[in-house]
N, C-alpha and C positions, 0 to 999 in steps of 0.2 A: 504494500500500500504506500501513498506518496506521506511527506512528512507533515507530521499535526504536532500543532502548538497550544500550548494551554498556558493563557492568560489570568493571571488574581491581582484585580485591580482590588485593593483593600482597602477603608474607609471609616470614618467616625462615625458612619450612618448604616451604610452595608458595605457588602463582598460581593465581588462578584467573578463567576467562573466562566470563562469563553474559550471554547475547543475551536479552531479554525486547521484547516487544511492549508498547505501553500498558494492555492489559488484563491484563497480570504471566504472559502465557501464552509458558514458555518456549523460545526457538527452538532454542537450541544452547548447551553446556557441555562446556568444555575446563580440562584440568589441566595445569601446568607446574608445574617443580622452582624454587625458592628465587628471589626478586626481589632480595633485599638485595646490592646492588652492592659494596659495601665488602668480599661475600665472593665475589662470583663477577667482577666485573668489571661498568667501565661498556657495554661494546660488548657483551659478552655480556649484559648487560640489554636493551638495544635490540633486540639478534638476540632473547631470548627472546620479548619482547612484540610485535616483527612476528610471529616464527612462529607464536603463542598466537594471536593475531589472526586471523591468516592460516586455519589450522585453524576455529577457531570461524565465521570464514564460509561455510567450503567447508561443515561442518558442515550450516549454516544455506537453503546454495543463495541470499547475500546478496552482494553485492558492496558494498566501502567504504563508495561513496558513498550506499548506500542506511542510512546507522547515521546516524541524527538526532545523535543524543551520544552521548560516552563520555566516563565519569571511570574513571582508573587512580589506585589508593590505592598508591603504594608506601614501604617500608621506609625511614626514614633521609632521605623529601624533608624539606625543610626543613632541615636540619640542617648544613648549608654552603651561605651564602648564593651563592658565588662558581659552582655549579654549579647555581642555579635557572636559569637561559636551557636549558642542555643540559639537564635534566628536562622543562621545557617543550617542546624539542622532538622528544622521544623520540620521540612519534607523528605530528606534526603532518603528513608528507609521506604516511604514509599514511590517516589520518583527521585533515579540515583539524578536523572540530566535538569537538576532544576537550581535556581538562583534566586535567592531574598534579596531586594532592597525595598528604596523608601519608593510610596506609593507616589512620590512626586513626579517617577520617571515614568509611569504608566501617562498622566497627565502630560508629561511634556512630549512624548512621542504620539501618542494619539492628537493632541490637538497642534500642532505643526508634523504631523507627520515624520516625525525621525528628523525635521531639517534645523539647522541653526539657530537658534531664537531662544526666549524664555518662554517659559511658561509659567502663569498665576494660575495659586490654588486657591478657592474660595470657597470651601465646605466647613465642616466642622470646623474645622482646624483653617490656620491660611498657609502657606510656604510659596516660594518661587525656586524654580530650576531652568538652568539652561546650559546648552551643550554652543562652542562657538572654536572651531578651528584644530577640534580636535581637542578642547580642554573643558571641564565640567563645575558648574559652582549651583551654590543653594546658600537660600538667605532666607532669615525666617523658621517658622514650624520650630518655636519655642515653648510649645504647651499654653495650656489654656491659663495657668496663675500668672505670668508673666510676660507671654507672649500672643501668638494666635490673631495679631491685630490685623481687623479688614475681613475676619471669619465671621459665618455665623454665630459662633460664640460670643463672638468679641460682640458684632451689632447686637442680641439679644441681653448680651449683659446690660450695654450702654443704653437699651430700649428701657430696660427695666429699672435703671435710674435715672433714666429721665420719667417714667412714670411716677416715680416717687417724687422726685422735684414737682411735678403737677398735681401729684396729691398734697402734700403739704402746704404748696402757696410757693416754693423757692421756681419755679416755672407756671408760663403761661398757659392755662390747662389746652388739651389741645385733642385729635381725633385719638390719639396715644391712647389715652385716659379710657376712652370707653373701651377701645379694643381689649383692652387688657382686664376692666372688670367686667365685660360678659366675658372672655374666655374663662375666666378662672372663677368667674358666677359669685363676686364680691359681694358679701355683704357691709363686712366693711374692708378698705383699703390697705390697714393695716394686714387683714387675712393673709396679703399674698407673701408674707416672711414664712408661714406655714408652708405655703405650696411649694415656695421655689427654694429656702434653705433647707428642706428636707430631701431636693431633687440630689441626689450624685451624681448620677450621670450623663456624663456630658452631653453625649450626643441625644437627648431629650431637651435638654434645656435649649442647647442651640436651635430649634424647632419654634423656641420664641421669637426669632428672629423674624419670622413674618407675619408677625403683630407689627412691627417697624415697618415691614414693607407694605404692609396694607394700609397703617395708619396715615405714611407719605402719600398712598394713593390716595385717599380719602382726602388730601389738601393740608396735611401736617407736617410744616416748613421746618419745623426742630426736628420730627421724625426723616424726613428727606436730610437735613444736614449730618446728621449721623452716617449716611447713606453713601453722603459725598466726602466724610471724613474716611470711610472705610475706603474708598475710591484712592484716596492718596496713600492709606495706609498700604497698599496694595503698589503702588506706584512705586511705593520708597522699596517694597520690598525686590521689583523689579530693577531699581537702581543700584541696588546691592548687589546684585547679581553681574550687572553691564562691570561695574566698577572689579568686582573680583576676577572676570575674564578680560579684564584691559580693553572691550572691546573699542575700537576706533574710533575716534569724532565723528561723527558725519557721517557714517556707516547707517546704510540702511538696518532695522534691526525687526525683523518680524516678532512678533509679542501675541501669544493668545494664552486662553483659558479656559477651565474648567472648575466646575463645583458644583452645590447649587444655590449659594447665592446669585449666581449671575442670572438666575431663574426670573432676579427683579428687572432683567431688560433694561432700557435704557437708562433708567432710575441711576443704575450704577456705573453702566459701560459708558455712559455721555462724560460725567466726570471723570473717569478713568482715562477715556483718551486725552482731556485736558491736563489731566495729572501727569501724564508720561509723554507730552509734547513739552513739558517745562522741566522733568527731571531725565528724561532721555530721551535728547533729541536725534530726530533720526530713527525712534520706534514708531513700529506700525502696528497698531490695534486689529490683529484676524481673526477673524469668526472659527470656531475649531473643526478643523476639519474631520476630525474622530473623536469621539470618547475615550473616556480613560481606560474602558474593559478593552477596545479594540487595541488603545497603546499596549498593556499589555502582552497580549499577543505580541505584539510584533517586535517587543523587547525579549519575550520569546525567541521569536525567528533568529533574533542577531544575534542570540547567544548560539547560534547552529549556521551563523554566515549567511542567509539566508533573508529575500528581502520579496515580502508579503504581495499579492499585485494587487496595489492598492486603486485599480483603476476597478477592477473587482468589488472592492471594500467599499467605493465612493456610489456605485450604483444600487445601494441597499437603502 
């Protein structure tokens, strides 16, 4: 049989399994719930991604040994050196031809395609990566206590203290205000310390974040400037990146993304291109040409030399 690649795009929200063939013709797609370890556990990450695995081939009617490669993008690799060996072997005993990194390279080859450029992450979590002449950098994807700025997280926190400034008098009450007490069915406004300092988990909480986005749709100018704060915070994170790969003045610099904040449309991408026409000129704002599960894949492929026909991929 020709060679199959298995893609785990990994996430603070879900997983996801993509089996593709060399000609980008898909065999089998599988969903799981949240990869980020730091919130569900490491053994429960291991369990998740054999059963994800396990699933997608039965899916497939493929057994292991017949997966040429597989890359898994998970949440938070990299990020403590002292557990790269256990990252690396997360899958090894059940697929020996497979490779962990950070899910940021699933994101930057899916949505440029494998080519030059960075890529913004704006989900759970936010990071940037980008690949430029043969050299690789990342900036950002500091965790939710002290980084994550321009994520979901980040918007939902800062949604939820600007709701509190509106409830007390310190802000001008605004569409925020009601969004937030019919969702959480207030009776009174203090209630919501209940709701949300008892949430842990992250990727729940960041799910508030479109209370923000609805409440700016609604005509809430303090809810939209949040929107457009995350827009630069996003920007800078792509400037961190140009600055770590030297890349040239003047240099055309292709820039897309992925997440699902970007879900908010122009809300956010209108200030974002204004954000990276002032801090890296010369970037270009692209719409992504693949998802992160297809990136993936194809970070798959190149770990076997191997380059996906994405002309294939684009007609899906």
């Amino acid at each position: 049989m020709s060679s199959v690649f298995l893609g785990i795009d990994g996430g603070g929200t879900k997983t996801s399994f993509l089996l593709l063939d060399a000609s980008g013709r898909r065999l089998a797609h599988h969903l799981a719930p949240t990869s980020y370890y730091l919130e569900i556990g490491f053994d429960a990450l291991r369990r998740l991604l054999h059963d994800g695995v396990r699933a997608t081939l039965t899916e497939a009617g493929l057994r292991a040994d017949q997966v040429t490669a597989t890359f898994a993008g998970l949440p938070a690799h990299g990020e403590d050196s002292q557990l790269l060996p256990a990252f690396d072997a997360l899958l090894i005993d059940l697929l020996p031809r497979s490779r962990i990194g950070n899910d940021m390279i699933c994101s930057w080859a899916g949505s440029l395609a494998g080519a030059d450029g960075i890529s913004l992450v704006a989900g759970t979590g936010s990071i940037a990566y980008g690949e430029w002449a043969g050299a690789s950098a990342r900036c950002g994807g500091w965790g939710e206590v002290f980084g994550d700025e321009g994520s979901a997280y980040w918007l939902a926190r800062e949604g939820l203290a600007l709701f509190s400034r509106m409830a007390d008098g310190r802000a001008t009450p605004g569409p925020l205000l009601h969004r937030v007490r019919e969702h959480f069915q207030l009776s009174h406004d203090l209630d919501l310390c209940a709701h949300v300092n008892g949430e842990a988990a992250r990727s729940r909480l960041a799910q508030l974040a479109r209370l923000v986005t609805a409440a700016a749709a609604d005509g809430d100018d303090q809810a939209q400037a949040l929107i457009v704060r995350a827009a630069e915070e996003l920007a800078a994170l792509a400037a961190g990146v140009a600055s770590q790969l030297a890349i040239p003045a003047g240099s055309l610099l292709p820039v897309s993304y992925s997440g699902g904040l970007f879900e908010t449309g122009e809300r956010l991408i209108a200030p974002l291109r204004q954000a990276l026409s002032r801090r890296c000129p010369g970037a270009e704002l692209r719409t992504p040409r693949f998802g992160p599960e297809l990136g993936a894949a194809m970070a798959a492929a190149r770990l076997a030399g191997v380059t996906l026909d994405l002309s294939s991929l684009e007609s899906r």
